[in-house]
MDAnalysis code that builds the backbone (N, CA, C; Angstrom):
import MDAnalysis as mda
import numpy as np

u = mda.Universe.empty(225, n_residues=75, atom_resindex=np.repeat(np.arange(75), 3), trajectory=True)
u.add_TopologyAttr("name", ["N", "CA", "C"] * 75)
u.add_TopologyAttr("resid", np.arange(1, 76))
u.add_TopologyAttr("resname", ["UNK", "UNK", "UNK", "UNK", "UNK", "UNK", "UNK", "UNK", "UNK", "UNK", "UNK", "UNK", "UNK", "UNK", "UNK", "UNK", "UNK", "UNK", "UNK", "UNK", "UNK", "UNK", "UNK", "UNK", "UNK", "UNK", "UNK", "UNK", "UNK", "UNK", "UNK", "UNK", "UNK", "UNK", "UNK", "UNK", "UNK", "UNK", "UNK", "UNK", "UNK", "UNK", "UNK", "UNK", "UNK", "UNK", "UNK", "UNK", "UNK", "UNK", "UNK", "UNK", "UNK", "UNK", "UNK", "UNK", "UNK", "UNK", "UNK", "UNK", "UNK", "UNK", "UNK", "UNK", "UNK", "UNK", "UNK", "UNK", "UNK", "UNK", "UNK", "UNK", "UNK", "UNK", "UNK"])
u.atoms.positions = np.array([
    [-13.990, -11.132, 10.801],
    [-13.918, -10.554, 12.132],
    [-13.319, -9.164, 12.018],
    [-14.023, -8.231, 12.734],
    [-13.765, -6.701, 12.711],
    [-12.602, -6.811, 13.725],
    [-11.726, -5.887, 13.429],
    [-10.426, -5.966, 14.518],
    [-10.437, -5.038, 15.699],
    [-10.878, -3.822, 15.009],
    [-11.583, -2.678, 15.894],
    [-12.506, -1.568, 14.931],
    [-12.763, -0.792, 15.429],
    [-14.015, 0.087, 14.820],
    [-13.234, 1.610, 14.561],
    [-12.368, 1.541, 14.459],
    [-11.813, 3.434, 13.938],
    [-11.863, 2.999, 12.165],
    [-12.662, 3.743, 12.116],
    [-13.026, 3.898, 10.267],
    [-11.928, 4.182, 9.639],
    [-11.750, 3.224, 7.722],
    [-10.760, 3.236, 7.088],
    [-11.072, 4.777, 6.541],
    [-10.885, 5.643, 5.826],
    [-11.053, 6.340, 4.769],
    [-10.322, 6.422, 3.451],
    [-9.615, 5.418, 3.127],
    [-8.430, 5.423, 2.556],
    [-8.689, 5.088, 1.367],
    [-8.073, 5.276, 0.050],
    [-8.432, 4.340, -1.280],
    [-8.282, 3.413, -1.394],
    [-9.296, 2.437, -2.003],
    [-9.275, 1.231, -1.988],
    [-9.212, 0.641, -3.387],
    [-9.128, -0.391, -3.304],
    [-9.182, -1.523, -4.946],
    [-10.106, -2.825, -4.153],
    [-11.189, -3.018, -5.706],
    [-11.367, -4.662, -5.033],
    [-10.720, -4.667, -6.506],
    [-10.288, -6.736, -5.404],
    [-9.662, -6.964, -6.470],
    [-10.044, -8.622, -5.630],
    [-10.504, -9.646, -6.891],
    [-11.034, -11.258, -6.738],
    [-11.899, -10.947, -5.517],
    [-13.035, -9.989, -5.220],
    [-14.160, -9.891, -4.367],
    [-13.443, -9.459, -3.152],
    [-12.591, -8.885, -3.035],
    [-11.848, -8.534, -1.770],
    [-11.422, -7.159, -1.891],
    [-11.934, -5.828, -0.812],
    [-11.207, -4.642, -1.225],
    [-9.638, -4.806, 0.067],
    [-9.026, -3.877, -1.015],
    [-8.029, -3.683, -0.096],
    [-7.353, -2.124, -0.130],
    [-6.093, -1.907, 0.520],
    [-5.919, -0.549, 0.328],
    [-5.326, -0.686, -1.316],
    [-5.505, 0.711, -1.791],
    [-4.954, 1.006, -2.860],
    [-3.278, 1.321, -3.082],
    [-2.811, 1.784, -1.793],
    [-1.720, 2.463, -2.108],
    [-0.645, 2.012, -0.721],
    [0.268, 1.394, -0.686],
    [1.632, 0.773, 0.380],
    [1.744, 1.886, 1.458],
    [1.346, 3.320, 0.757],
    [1.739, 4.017, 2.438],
    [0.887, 3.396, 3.462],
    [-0.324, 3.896, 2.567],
    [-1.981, 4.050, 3.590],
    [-1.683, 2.481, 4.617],
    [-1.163, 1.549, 3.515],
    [-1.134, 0.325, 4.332],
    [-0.167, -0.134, 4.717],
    [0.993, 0.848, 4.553],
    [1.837, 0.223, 6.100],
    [1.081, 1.281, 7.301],
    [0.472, 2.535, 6.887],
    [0.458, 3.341, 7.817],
    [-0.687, 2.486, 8.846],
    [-1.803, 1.571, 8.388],
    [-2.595, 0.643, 8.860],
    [-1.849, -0.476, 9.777],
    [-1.260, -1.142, 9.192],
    [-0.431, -1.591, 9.479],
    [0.249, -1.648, 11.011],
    [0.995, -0.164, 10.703],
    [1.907, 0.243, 12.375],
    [-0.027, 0.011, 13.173],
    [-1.369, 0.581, 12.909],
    [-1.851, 1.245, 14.031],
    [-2.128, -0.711, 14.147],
    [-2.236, -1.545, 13.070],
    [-2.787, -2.812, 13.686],
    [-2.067, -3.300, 14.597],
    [-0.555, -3.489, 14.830],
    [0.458, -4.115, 15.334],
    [0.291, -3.276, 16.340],
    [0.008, -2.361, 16.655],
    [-0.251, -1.562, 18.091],
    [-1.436, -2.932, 18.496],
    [-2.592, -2.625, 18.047],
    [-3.667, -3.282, 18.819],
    [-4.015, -4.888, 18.817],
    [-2.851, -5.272, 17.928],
    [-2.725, -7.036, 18.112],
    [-0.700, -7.466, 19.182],
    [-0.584, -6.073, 19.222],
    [0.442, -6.466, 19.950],
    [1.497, -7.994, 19.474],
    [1.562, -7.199, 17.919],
    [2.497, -8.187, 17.262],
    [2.743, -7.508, 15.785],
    [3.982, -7.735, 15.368],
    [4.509, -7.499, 13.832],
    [2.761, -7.456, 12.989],
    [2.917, -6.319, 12.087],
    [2.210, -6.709, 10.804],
    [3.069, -6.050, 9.626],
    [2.960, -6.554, 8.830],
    [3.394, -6.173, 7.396],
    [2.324, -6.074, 6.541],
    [2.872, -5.138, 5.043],
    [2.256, -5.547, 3.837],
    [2.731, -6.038, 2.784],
    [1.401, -6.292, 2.141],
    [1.606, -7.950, 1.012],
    [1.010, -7.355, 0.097],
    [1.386, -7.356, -1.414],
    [1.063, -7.191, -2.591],
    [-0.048, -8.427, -3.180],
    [-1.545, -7.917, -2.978],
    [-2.514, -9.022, -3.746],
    [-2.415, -8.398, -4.983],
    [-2.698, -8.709, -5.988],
    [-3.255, -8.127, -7.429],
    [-2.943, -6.756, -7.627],
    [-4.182, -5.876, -7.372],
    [-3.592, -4.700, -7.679],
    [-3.707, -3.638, -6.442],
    [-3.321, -4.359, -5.136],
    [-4.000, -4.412, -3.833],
    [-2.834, -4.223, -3.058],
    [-3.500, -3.981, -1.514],
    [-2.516, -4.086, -0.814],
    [-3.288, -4.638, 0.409],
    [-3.006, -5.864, 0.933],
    [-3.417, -6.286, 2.519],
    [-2.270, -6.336, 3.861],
    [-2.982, -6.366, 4.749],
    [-2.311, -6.584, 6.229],
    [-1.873, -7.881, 6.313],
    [-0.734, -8.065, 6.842],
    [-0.361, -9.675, 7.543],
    [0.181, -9.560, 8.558],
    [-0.080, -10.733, 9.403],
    [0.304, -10.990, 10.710],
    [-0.164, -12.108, 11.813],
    [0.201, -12.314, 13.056],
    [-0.277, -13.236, 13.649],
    [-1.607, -12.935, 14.444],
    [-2.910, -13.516, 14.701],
    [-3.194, -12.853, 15.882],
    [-4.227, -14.432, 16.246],
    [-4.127, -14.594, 17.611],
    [-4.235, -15.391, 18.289],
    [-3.665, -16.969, 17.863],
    [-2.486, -16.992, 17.189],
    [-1.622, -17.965, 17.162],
    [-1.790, -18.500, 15.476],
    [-2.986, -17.658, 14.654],
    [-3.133, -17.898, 13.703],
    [-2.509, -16.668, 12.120],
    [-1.716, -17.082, 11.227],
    [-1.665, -16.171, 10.438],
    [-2.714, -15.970, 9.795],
    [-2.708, -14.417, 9.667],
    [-3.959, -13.398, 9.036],
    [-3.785, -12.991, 8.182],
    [-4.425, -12.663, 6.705],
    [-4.694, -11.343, 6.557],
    [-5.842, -10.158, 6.229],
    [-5.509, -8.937, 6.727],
    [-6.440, -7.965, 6.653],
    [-6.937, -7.283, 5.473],
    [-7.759, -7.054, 5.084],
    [-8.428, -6.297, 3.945],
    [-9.884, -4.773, 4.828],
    [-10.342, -4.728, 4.258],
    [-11.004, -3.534, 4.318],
    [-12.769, -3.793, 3.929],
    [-13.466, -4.255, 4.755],
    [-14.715, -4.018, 4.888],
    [-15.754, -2.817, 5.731],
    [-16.635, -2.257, 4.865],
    [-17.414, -1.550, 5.300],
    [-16.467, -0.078, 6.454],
    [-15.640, 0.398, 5.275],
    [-14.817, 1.452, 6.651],
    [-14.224, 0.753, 7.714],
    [-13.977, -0.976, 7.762],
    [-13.459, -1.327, 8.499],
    [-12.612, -2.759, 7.881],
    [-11.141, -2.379, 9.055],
    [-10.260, -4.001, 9.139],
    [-10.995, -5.063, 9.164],
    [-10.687, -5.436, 8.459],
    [-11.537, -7.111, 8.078],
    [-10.820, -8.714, 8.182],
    [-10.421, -9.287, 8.289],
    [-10.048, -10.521, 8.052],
    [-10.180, -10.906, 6.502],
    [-9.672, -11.283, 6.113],
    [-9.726, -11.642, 4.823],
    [-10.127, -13.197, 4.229],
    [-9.183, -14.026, 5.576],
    [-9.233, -15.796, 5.452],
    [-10.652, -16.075, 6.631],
])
């Protein structure tokens, strides 16, 4: 599930078939704009050689990765 549509441009890694950001700023800086538009905490989480989104959104924990220039769901 797409979260919203403002395009990533950021460096990425895949890493086990999953891209994510490359680098902790880019993805806390993701991060602050997700927790704006889920209107709840997100953090980041160290996958492999990766970096994803976590957080709650609709009562379920998430996390985000990076498909097609866009926030992705990951689970």
């Amino acid at each position: 599930m797409t979260v919203f549509a403002m395009p990533v441009f950021d460096a990425t890694v895949i890493y086990e078939g999953k891209e994510l950001f490359k680098g902790k700023g880019a993805a806390g800086m993701w991060a602050d704009k997700l927790a704006a538009e889920i209107g709840g905490p997100v953090t980041v989480e160290k996958i492999g050689t990766g970096w994803a989104l976590c957080g709650r959104s609709d009562d379920v924990d998430c996390k985000w990765g990076i498909y097609g220039q866009r926030l992705k769901r990951l689970d």
